[in-house]
C-alpha positions in Angstrom: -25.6 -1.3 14.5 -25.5 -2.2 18.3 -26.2 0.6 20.8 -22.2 1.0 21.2 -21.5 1.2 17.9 -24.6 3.9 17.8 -23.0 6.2 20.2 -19.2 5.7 18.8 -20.6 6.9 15.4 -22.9 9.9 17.0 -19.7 11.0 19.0 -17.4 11.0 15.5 -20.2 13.4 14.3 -20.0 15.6 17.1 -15.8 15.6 16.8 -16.8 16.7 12.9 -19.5 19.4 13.6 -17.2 20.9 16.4 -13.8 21.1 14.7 -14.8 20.6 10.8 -16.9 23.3 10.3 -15.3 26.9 9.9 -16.3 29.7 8.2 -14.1 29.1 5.7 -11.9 26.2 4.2 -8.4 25.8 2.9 -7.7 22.6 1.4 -6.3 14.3 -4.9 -2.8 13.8 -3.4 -2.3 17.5 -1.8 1.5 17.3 -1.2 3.1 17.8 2.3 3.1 21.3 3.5 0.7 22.6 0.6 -2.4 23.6 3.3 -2.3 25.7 6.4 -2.6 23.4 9.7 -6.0 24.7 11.0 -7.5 23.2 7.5 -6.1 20.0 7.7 -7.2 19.4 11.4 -10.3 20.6 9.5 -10.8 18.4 6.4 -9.5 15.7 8.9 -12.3 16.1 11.6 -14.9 15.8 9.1 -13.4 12.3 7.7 -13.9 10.6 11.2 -17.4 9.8 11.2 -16.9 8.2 7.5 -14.1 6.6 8.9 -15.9 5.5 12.2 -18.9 4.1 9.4 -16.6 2.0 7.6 -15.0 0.2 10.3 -18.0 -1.0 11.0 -19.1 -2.1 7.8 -16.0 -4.0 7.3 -16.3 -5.5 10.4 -19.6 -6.8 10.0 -18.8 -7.8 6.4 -16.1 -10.1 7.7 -18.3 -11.2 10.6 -21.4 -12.6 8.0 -18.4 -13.4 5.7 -15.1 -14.2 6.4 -14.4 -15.2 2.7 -14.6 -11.8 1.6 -11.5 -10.9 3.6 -9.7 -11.7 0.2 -11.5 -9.8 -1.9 -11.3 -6.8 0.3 -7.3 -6.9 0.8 -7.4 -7.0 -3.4 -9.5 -3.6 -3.7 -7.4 -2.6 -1.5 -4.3 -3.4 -3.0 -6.1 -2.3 -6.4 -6.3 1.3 -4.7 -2.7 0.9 -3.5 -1.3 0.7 -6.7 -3.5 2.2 -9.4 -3.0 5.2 -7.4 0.3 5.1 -7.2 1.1 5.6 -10.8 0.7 9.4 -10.9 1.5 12.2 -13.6 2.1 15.6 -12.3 -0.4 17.8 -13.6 -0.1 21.3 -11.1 2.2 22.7 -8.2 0.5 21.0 -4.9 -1.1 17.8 -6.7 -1.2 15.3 -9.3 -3.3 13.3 -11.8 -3.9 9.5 -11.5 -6.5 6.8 -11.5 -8.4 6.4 -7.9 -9.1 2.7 -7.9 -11.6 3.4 -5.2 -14.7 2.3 -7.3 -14.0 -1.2 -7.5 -14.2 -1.3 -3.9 -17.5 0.7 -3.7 -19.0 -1.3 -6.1 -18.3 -4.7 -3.9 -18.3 -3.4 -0.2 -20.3 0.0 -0.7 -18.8 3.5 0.0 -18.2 3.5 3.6 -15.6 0.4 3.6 -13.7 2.4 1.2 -12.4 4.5 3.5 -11.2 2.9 5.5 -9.3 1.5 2.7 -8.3 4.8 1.1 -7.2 5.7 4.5 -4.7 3.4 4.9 -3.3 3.5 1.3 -3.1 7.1 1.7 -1.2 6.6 4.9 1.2 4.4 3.1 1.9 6.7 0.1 2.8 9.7 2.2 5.6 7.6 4.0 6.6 4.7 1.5 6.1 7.1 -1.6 5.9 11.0 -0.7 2.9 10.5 -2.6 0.8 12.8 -0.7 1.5 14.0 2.7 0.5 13.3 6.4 -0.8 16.8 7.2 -2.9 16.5 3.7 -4.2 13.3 5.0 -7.8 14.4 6.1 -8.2 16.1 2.7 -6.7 13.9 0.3 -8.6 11.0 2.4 -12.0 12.8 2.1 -11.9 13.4 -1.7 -10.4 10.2 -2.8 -11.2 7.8 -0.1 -15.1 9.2 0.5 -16.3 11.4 -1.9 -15.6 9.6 -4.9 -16.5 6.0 -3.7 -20.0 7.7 -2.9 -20.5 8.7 -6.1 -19.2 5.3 -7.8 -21.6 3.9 -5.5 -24.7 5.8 -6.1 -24.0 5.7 -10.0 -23.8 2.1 -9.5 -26.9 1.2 -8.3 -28.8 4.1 -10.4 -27.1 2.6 -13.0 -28.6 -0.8 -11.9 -32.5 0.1 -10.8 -32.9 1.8 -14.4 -31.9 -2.0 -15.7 -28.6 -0.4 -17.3 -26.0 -3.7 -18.7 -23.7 -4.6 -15.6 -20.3 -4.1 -17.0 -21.6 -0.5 -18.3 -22.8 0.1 -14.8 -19.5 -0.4 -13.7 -17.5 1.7 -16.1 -19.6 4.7 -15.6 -19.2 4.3 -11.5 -15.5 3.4 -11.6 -15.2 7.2 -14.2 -17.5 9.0 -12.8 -16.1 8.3 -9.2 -12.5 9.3 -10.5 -13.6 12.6 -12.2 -15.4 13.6 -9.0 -12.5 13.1 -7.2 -10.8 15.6 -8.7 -13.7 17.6 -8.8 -13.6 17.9 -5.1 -9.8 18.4 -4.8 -10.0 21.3 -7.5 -12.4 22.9 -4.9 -10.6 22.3 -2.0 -7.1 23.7 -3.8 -9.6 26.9 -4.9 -10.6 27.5 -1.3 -6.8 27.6 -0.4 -5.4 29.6 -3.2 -8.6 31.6 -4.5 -8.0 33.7 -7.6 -7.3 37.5 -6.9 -9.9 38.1 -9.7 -13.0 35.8 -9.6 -12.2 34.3 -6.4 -12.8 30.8 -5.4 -14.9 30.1 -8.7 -12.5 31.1 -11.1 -9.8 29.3 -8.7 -11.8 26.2 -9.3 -12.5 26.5 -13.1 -8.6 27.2 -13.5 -7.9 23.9 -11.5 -10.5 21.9 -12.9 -9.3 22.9 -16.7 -5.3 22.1 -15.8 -6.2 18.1 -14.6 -8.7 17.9 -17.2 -6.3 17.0 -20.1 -4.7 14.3 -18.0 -7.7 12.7 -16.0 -10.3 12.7 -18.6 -8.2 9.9 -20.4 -6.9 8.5 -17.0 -11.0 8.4 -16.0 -11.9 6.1 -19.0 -9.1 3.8 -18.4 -10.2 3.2 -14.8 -13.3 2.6 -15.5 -12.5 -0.1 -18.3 -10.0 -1.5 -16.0 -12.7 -1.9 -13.3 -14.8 -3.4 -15.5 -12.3 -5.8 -16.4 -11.5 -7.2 -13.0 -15.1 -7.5 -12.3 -15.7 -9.5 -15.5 -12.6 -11.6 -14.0 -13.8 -12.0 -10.7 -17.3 -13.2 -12.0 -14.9 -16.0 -13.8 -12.9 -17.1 -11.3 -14.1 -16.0 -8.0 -18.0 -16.1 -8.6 -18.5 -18.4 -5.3 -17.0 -15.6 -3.2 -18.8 -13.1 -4.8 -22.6 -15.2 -4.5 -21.4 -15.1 -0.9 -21.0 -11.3 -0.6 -23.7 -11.0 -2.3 -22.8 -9.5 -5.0 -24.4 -12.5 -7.6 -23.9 -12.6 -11.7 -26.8 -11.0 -13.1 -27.7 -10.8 -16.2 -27.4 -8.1 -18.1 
């Protein structure tokens, strides 16, 4: 990182410690409306210096590598419309595949959210899949917590010599389940049960998407596995080039 870039990305973490923190917190597609405005300022704060990060990944990903331009505006797409293709599941959200790990797999984490950003941002207006005062919360679960996971299973998955394609299908689901792990919390924080509180609020969220995104998490993570398996086919030049080589196993 350059010594602008340096100071952009400590100022984004300044914006996030000053207005993201709170004593308290209200918060995968939150619907319009569904959190009270100080949270969403809140969750949205704390996405800018993950946001600020993956700008510049992407642009110095298309700076050593302007081939990979393609390859990004397909994860991206992948996101766009694997995550479209929702089943309602409780009042305020919905169950569906994230399609984020295929992006953290290929670009890592941070590039994802900027990518998650924008398909979120799309949804909410194109769709009223999600909603524009959600966006910092939706955008941090789907678009950051879960690619970091994907990522970091990944390349576990990888140093402890575990089959590629295997490596992949355990990011890509285990990414997706987080997910909702996180927006279960962030829907307990804001509606916390009268009896049990915010524990009990998450259990009961957690257990109503279960039946829907188990399933919906082993189908991504096959999928993903698939389009790697095709891009190591047909697009294994582009891929050398990123980096991102066929290996065996």
């Amino acid at each position: 990182m350059s010594k602008k870039e340096k100071s952009i990305m400590k100022l984004a973490t300044a914006f996030a410690m000053a207005f993201g923190i709170i004593p308290s917190a209200y918060a995968m597609h939150i619907m319009e409306g569904y959190l009270p405005s100080g949270y969403c300022i809140a969750w949205g704060a704390i996405c800018v210096p993950f946001l600020a990060a993956g700008f510049f990944s992407i642009k110095k990903s298309l700076r050593e590598n302007r081939k990979s331009i393609t390859i990004l505006a397909m994860s991206g797409a992948f996101i766009f419309v694997i995550s479209s293709l929702k089943i309602p599941s409780v009042t305020g959200s919905c169950s569906h595949m994230t399609g984020t790990g295929l992006g953290a797999i290929l670009f890592g984490p941070s590039a994802v959210s900027i990518l998650g950003i924008i398909v979120l941002i799309f949804q909410a207006i194109l769709l009223a899949h999600g909603g524009l005062t959600t966006l910092g919360a939706n955008t941090f679960s789907m678009a950051i917590a879960g690619p970091f996971v994907s990522f970091g299973i990944y390349k576990l998955c990888r140093s402890l010599k575990v089959n590629k394609l295997v490596s992949v299908f355990l990011a890509a689901m285990l990414g997706d389940l987080f997910t909702y792990c996180v927006t279960s919390i962030q829907l307990a924080f804001a509606y916390p049960s009268e009896v049990g509180g915010v524990g009990a609020s998450a259990i009961k969220f957690l257990s109503v998407f279960a039946p829907t995104q188990l399933p919906l998490a082993i189908i991504e993570g096959i999928l993903t596995a698939v389009i790697i398996m095709a891009l190591e086919t047909y697009a294994l030049p582009e891929l050398k080039s990123m980096g991102f080589s066929k290996e065996v196993g």
